[in-house]
C-alpha positions as CSV (number, residue, x, y, z in Angstrom):
1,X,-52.4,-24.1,118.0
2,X,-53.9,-22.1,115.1
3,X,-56.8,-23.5,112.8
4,X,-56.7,-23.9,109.3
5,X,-59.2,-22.2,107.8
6,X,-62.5,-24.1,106.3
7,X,-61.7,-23.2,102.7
8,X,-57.7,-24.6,103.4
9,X,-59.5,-27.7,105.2
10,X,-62.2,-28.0,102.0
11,X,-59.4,-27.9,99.8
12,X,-57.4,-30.6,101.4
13,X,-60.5,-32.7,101.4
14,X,-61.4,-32.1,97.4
15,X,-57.1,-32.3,96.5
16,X,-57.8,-36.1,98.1
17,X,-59.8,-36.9,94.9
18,X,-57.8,-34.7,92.1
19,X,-57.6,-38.1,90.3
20,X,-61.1,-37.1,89.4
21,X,-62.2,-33.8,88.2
22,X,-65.8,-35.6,88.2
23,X,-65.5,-36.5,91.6
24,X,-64.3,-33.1,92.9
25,X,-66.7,-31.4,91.1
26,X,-69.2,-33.3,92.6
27,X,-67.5,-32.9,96.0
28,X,-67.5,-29.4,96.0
29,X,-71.1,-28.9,94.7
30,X,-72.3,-31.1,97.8
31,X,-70.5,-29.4,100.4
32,X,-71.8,-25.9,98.9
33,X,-75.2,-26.7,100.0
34,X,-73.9,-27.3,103.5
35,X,-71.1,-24.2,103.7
36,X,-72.6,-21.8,100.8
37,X,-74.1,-18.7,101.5
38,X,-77.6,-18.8,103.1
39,X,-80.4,-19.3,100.8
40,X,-83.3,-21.8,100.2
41,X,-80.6,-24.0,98.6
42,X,-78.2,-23.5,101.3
43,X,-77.3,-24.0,104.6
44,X,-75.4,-21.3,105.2
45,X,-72.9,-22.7,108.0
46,X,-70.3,-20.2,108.4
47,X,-68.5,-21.1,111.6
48,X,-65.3,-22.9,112.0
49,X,-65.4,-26.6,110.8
50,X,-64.4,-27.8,114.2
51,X,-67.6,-25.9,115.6
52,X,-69.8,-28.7,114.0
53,X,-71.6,-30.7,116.7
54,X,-74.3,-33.3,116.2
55,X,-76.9,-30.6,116.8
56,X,-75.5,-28.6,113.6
57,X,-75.8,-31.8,111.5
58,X,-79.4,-32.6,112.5
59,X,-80.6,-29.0,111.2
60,X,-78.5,-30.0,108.2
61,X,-80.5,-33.3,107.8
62,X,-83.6,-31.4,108.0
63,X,-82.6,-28.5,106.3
64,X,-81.6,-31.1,103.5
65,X,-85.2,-33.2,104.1
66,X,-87.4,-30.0,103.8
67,X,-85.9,-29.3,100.0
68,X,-88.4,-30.0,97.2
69,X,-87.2,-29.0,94.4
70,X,-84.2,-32.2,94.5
71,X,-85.0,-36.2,95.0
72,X,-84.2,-38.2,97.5
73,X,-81.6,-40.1,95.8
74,X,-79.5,-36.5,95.8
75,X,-80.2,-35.7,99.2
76,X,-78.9,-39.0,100.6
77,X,-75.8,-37.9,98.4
78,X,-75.4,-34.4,100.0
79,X,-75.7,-36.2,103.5
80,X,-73.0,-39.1,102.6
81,X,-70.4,-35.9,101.3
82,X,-70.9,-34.1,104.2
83,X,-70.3,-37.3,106.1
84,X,-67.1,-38.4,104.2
85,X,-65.8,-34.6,104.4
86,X,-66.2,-35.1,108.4
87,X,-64.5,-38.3,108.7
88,X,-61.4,-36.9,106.7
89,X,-61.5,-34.2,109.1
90,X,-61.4,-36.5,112.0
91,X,-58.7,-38.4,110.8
92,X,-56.2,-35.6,109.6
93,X,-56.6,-33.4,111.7
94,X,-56.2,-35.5,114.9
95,X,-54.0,-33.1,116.5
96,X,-56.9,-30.8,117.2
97,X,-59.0,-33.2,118.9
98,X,-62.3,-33.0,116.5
99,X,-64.8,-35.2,116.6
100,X,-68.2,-35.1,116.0
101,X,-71.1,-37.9,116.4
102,X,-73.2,-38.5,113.1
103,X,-77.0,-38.8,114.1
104,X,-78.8,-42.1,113.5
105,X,-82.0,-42.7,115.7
106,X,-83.0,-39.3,115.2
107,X,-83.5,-38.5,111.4
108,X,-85.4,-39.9,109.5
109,X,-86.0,-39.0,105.4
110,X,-89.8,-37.9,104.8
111,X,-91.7,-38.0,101.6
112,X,-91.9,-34.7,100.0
113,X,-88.7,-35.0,97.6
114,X,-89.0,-34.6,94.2
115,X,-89.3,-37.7,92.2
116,X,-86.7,-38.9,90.1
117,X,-86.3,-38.4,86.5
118,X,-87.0,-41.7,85.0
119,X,-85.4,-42.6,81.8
120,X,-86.2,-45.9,81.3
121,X,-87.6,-45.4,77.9
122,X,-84.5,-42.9,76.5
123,X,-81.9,-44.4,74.1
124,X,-79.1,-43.1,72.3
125,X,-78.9,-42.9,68.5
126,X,-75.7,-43.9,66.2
127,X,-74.9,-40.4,65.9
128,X,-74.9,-39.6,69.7
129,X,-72.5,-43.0,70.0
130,X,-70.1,-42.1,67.6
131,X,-69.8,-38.6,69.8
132,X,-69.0,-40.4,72.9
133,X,-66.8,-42.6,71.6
134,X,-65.3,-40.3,69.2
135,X,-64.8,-37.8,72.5
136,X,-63.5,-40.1,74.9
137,X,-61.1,-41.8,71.9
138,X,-59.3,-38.0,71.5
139,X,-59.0,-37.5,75.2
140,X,-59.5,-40.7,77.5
141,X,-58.0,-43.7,76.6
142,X,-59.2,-45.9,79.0
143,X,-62.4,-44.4,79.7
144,X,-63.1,-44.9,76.1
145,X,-62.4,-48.5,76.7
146,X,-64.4,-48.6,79.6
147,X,-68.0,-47.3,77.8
148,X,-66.7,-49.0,74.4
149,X,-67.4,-52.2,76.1
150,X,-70.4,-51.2,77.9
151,X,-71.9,-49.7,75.0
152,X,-71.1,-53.0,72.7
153,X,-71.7,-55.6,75.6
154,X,-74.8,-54.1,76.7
155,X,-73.5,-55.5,80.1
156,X,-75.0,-54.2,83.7
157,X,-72.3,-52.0,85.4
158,X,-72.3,-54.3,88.4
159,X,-71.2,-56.9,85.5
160,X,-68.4,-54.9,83.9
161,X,-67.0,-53.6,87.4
162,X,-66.7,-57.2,88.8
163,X,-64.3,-58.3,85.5
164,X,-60.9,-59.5,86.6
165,X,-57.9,-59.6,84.8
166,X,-58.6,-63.1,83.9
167,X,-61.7,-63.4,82.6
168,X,-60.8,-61.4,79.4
169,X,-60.5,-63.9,76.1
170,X,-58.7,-61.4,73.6
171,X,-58.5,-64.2,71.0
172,X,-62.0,-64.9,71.0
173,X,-63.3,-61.6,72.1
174,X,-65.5,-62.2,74.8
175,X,-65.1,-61.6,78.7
176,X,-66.6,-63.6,81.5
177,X,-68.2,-61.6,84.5
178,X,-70.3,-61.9,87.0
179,X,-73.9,-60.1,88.1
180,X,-77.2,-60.3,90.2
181,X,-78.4,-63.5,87.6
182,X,-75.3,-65.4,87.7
183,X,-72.0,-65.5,85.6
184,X,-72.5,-64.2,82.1
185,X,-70.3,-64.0,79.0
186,X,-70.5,-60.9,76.4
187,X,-69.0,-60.7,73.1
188,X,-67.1,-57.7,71.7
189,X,-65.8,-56.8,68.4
190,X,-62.6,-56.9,66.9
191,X,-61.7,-53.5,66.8
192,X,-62.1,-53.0,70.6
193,X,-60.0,-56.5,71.3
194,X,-57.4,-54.2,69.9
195,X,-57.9,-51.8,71.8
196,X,-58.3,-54.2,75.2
197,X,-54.8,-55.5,74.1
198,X,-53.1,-52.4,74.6
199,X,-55.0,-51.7,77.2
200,X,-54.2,-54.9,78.7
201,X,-50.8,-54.9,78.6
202,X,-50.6,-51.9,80.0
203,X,-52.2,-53.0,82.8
204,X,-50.9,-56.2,83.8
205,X,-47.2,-54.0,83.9
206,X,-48.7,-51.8,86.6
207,X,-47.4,-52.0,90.1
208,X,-48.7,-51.9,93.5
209,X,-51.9,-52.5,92.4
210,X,-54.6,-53.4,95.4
211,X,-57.0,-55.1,93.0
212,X,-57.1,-57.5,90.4
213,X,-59.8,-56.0,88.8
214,X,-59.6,-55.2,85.0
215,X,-59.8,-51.8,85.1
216,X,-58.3,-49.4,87.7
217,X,-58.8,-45.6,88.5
218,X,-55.6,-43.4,89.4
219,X,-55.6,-44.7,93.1
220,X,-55.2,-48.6,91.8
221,X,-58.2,-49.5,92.8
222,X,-61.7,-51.0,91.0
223,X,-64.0,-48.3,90.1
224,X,-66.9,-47.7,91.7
225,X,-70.7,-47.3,90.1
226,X,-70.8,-43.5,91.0
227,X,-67.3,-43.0,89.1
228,X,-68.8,-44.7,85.8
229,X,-72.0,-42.5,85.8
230,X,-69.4,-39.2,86.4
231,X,-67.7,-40.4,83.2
232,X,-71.0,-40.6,81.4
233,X,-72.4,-37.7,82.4
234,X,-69.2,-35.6,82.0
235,X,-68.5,-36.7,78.6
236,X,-72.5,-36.3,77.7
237,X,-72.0,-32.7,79.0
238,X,-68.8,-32.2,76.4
239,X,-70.8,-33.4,73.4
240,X,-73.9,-31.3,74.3
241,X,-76.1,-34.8,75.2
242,X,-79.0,-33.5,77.0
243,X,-80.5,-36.7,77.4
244,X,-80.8,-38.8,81.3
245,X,-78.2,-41.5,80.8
246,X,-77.5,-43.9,82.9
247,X,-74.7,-46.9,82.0
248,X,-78.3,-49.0,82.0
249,X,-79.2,-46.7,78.8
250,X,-76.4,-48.4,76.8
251,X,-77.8,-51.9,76.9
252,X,-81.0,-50.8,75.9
253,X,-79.8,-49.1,72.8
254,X,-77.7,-52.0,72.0
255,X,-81.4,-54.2,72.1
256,X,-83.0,-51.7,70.2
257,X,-81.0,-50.8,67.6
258,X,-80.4,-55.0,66.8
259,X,-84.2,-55.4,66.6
260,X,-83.9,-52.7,64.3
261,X,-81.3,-53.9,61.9
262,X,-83.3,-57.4,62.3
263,X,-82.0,-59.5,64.7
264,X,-85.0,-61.1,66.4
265,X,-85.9,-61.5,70.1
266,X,-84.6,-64.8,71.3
267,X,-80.9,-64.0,69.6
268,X,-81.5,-60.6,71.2
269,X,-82.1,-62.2,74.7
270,X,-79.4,-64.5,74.3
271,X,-76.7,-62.0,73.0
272,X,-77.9,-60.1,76.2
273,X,-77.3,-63.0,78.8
274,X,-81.3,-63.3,79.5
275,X,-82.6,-67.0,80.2
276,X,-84.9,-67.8,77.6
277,X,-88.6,-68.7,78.3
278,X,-88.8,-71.2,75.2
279,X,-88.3,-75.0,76.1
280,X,-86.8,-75.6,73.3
281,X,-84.4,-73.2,73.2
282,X,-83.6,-73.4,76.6
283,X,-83.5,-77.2,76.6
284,X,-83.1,-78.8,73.6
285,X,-80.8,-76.2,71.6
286,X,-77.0,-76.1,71.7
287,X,-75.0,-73.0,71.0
288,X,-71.0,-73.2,71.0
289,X,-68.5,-70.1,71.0
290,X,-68.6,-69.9,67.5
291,X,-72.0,-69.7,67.2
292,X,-72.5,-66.4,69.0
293,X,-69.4,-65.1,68.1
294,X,-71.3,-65.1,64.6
295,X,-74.2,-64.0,65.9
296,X,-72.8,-61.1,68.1
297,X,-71.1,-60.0,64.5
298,X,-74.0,-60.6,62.5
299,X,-75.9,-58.1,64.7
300,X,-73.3,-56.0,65.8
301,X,-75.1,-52.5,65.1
302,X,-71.7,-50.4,65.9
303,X,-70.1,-52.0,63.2
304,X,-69.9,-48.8,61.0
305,X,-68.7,-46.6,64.1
């Protein structure tokens, strides 16, 4: 029986994820360091993809260790593509008996990696918002849904990907979700429950679904963090962004720029879904929905975008 060649079996493996372009992008930049040509970047593997034995993979693990110039966050990335590229191998091409054992108990990541850009102190200005929301408006829909509610939320992404269907209050603009402190609620303005409404009904008439998650990629199924940050930095990339963001950078622009426009710290911790360190606030003070509705407009600092 004849092989496929590596670049026909590379291509199967990246058309498997053409509901992203992020995603094969990604893809094919990983594998590149495994299957490109031979340089201090590169592997250089050049034999057939069926060749690749346990052995081969450990030089690849300590080819990948032994790089300095990227962090250890990206090389554990290389090594899970190079992973998931294998086990699509495995399983679609059965007929040709490959299989190949990933090592364990004999790599280990060392300590020489670069360290991480941090950007725990970047935010975004208005002007850089309007251009990702003006961008994603013209060509995304739902994408632009997806970071217009991070962005005015200032939720975690673990919060915004565990939304259901359910949780979402159109009327009264808010959506209930759940995190690493607990449930939370997060307010939203009235322009974007327009746009959740359409979105929303577009997705309660979509069939086969696998999830009842709120929003769904092109496979039906919840996004995961890693798809959310290729959005963002995709769409930072088109309007010539240059700054580290992360979907973290969004609700730390959203504190700042309410501090800015006045909104003091225990609103701003509230607004936020932070427990509050003041007894009486935390104790002795009740807030209904209309109280933080007004409060979320009152120092809602997208309201001119």
């Amino acid at each position: 029986m004849n092989r496929p060649t590596n670049k026909c079996i590379i291509q199967k493996y990246l058309d498997h994820y053409d509901y992203s372009s992020q995603s094969v992008r990604m893809r094919k930049s990983s594998l590149n360091y495994f299957f490109g040509k031979k340089s201090e970047k590169c592997l250089g593997y050049s034999r057939h993809v069926f060749d690749i034995n346990t052995d081969i993979l450990i030089n690849y693990f300590e080819f990948l260790n032994k790089l300095k110039n990227i962090s250890l966050t990206t090389k554990k990335g290389k090594w899970a593509i190079i992973k998931s590229f294998l086990n699509f191998c495995m399983e679609k091409y059965r007929d040709y008996n490959f299989i190949v054992i990933f090592p364990k108990t004999t790599i280990k990541w060392a300590n020489n990696h670069k360290i991480a850009d941090s950007n725990k102190d970047i935010i975004l200005d208005l002007d850089e918002i309007k251009k990702i929301l003006g961008f994603l408006r013209n060509n995304n829909f739902k994408q632009y849904i997806i970071l217009k509610l991070l962005i005015e939320t200032g939720s975690r992404l673990s919060e915004l990907l565990s939304i259901q269907i359910n949780d979402l209050n159109l009327e009264k603009r808010y959506v209930n979700c759940r995190g690493k402190t607990g449930e939370k609620i997060y307010y939203f303005s009235l322009e974007l429950a327009k746009n959740l409404k359409q979105y929303y009904n577009e997705r309660i008439s979509m069939k086969n679904k696998k999830t009842n998650a709120l929003f769904l990629n092109q496979n039906l199924n919840a996004y995961s963090n890693r798809s959310i940050q290729l959005i963002i930095d995709n769409t930072c990339e088109k309007c010539n962004i240059t700054k580290n963001i992360s979907p973290h950078t969004f609700r730390r622009t959203l504190n700042t720029l309410r501090k800015r426009i006045g909104c003091d710290n225990e609103t701003a911790k509230m607004l936020l879904g932070h427990k509050l360190s003041d007894v009486n606030m935390a104790s002795y003070t009740v807030f209904d929905y209309e109280d933080y509705i007004k409060l979320f407009d009152k120092y809602n600092p997208y309201i001119e975008i």
